[in-house]
C-alpha positions as CSV (number, residue, x, y, z in Angstrom):
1,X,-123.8,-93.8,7.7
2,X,-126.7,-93.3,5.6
3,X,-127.2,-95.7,2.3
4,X,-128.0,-95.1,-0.9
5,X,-132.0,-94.1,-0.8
6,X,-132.3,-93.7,2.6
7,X,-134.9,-90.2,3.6
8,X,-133.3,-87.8,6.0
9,X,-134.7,-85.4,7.9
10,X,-135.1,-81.6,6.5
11,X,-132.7,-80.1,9.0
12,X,-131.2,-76.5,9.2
13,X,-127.1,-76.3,8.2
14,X,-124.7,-73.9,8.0
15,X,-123.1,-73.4,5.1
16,X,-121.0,-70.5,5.9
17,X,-119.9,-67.8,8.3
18,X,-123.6,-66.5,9.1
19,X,-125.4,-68.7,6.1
20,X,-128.1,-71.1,7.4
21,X,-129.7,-73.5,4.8
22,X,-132.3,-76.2,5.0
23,X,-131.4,-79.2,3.1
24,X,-134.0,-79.6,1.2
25,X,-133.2,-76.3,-0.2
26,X,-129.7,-77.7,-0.8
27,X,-130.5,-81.1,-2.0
28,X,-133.4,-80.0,-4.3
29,X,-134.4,-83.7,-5.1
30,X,-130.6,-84.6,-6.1
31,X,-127.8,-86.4,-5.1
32,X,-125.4,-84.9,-2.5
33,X,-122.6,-85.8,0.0
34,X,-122.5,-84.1,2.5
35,X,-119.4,-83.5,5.3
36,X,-119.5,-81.6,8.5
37,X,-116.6,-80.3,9.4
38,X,-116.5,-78.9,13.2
39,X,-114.9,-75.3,13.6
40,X,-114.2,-74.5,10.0
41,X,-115.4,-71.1,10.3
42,X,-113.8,-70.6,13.6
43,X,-110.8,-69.1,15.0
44,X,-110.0,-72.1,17.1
């Protein structure tokens, strides 16, 4: 778990069926929290 003003890594997400997103795109120098949630787009 990451603390408050710890750096991360610009890393590639998905943020929807077919919708890939860098966070630093998503962040843009704000706070965030941020889940992953496996298979949410899935049929499974």
């Amino acid at each position: 778990m990451l603390g408050a003003g710890d750096q991360i890594a610009d890393a590639s997400v998905w943020t929807g069926p077919h919708e890939r997103r860098n966070l630093s795109e998503l962040l843009d120098g704000g706070r965030a929290l941020i889940v992953f949630y496996l298979f949410d787009w899935s049929s499974t």
